[in-house]
N, C-alpha and C positions, 0 to 999 in steps of 0.2 A: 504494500500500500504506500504510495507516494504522501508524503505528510505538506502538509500546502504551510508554508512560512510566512507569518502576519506580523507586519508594524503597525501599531499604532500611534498616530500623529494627535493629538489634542493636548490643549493647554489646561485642560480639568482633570489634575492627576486620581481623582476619585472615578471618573467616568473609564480613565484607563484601567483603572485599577477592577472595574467590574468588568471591562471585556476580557482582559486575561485571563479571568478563570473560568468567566464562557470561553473561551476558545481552548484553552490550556485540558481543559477538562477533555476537550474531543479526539478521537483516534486520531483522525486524519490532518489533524492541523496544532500549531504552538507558536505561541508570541513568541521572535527571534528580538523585539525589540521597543523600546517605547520612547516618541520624540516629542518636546512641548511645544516645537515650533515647527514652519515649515521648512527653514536651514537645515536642521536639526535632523527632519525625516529625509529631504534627500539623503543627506550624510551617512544613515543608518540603513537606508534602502542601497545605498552605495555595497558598503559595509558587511551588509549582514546579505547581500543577495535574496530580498523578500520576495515573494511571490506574487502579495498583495497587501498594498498599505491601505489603511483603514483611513480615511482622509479628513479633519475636519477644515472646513473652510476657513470660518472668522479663527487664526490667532495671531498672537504677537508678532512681531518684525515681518516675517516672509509669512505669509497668508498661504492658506492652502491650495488655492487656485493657480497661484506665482511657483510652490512648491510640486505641482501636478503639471505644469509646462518644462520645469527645470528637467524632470523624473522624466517626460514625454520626449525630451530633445537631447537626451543623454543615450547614448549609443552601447553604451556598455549597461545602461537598465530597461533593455528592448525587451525583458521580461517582465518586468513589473507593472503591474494591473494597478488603480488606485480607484478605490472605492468611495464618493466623497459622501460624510455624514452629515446632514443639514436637518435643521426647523421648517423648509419649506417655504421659510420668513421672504426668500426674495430669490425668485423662478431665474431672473437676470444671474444670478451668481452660478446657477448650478448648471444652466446655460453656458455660461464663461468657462465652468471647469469641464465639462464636456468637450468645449474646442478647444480648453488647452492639452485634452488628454487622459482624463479620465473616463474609465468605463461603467461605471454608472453612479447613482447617488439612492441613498436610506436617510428616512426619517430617523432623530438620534430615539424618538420611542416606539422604536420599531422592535416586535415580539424578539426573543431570543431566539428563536426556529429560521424564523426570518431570518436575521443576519447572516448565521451558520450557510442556512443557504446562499444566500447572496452572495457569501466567501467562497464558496467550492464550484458557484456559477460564475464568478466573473475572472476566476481563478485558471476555469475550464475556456476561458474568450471569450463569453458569451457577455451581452447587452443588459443592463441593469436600470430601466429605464423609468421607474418606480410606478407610483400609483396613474391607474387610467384618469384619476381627474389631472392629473398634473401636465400629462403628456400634451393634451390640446393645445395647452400656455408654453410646454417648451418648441411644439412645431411651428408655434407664428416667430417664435426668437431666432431660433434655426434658420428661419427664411426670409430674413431680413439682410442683406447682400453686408458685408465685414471686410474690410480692408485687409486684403491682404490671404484672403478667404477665396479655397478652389470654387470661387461660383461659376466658373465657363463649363455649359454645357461638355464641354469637347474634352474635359477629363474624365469623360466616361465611354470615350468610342475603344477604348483599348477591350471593353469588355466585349463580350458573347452577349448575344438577345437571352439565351437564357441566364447567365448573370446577371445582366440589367435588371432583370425580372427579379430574381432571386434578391440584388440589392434594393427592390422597390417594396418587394414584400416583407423581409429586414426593419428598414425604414417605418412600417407599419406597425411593429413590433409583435411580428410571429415569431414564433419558435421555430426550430430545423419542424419537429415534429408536425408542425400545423402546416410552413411551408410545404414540409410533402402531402400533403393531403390536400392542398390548395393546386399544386401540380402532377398530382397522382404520379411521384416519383418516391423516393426509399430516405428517410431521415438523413443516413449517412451521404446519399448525393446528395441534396440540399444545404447538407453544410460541407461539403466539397468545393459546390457553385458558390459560396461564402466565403469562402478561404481564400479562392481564387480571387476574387474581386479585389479582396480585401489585400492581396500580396499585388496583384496590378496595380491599386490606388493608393498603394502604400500605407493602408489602415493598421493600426495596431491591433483594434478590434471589432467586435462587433457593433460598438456604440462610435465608436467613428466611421465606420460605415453609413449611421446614420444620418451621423451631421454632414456629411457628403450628399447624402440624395435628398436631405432639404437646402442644400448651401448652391449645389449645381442646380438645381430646379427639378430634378427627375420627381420627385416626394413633397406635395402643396399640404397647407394648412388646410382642412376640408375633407382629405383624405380621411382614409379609416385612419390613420396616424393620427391625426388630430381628434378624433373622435370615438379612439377603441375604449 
């Protein structure tokens, strides 16, 4: 069994102090590390080779959204998944941390099932892309053109029509499992057509994928994305 390695990033050493032994507790995973800033968790995600850092947004000096671009643009942590922890308090921020790089975001009073999951899914490459009321407010943010943001259609012709398709359905936030059932093909090609995409457009993961097919235009506000 592969044990999945978690830092956790937050400035409330009491809040750290309760995921460690949710997570410490489980077969498959253990905190390699705990950072109060966002300096701090690169450094330790550096360091310790995490799998997935546990991300909060608002802390001290380097913010976690600043610390999930640094983690994102660092070549030597093309492993590292970041999960960011929020209140929900401001849809723009978790927006932000999406196009700097992370793979999805949790409510901090999110059940203890929840999370575990959330770790061994975003751990696995998959999209984390929280509650279906939240999603309709991150796809009008998504699709708001960004400087400096792949919006030209024409970063997408490298794909296959069935890619396209596959990153359109993505975008909506299906699963492999539902995509195959949506094109009567087999779970594992579904997330093949996924992988694929995702190494052409250079995605780390599957939530960058996303921000891709509403930032090019392939995936509208309106869509079942907006409205699953």
């Amino acid at each position: 069994m592969t044990t999945i390695r978690v830092l956790l990033a937050d400035d409330q050493a009491l809040l750290r102090g309760a995921f460690r032994l949710l997570i410490d507790a489980q077969d498959d995973m253990e905190v390699v590390g705990e950072a109060a800033d966002g300096r701090e968790a690169v450094e330790l995600a550096r360091t310790h080779q995490a799998d997935v850092v546990l991300m909060d947004i608002r802390m001290p000096g380097l913010d976690g959204i600043a610390a999930t671009r640094m983690i994102d643009e660092d070549e030597d942590l093309a492993g590292v998944k970041v999960l960011v922890l929020t209140t929900f308090e401001a849809e723009q921020s978790v927006v932000e941390a999406l196009r700097a790089g992370a793979s999805g975001f949790l409510g901090k009073g999110v059940e203890p099932a929840q999370l575990l999951d959330a770790i061994r899914l975003v751990a696995d490459g998959e999209a984390l892309l929280s509650p279906t009321a939240t999603r309709g407010l991150i796809a009008q943010f998504l699709a708001r053109p960004q400087p400096g943001s792949p919006s030209d259609p024409a970063a997408l012709d490298s794909l296959t029509p069935r890619e396209r398709e596959v990153l359109r359905l993505v975008a909506t936030g299906l699963s492999n499992q539902e995509i195959a059932e949506h094109l009567v093909v087999t779970p594992a090609t579904a997330k093949t057509h996924a992988n694929r995409a995702m190494a052409k457009l250079g995605a780390r993961d599957r939530a960058q994928l996303v921000v891709i097919a509403y930032e090019t235009g392939l995936v509208h506000p309106g869509s079942r994305a907006a409205s699953a």
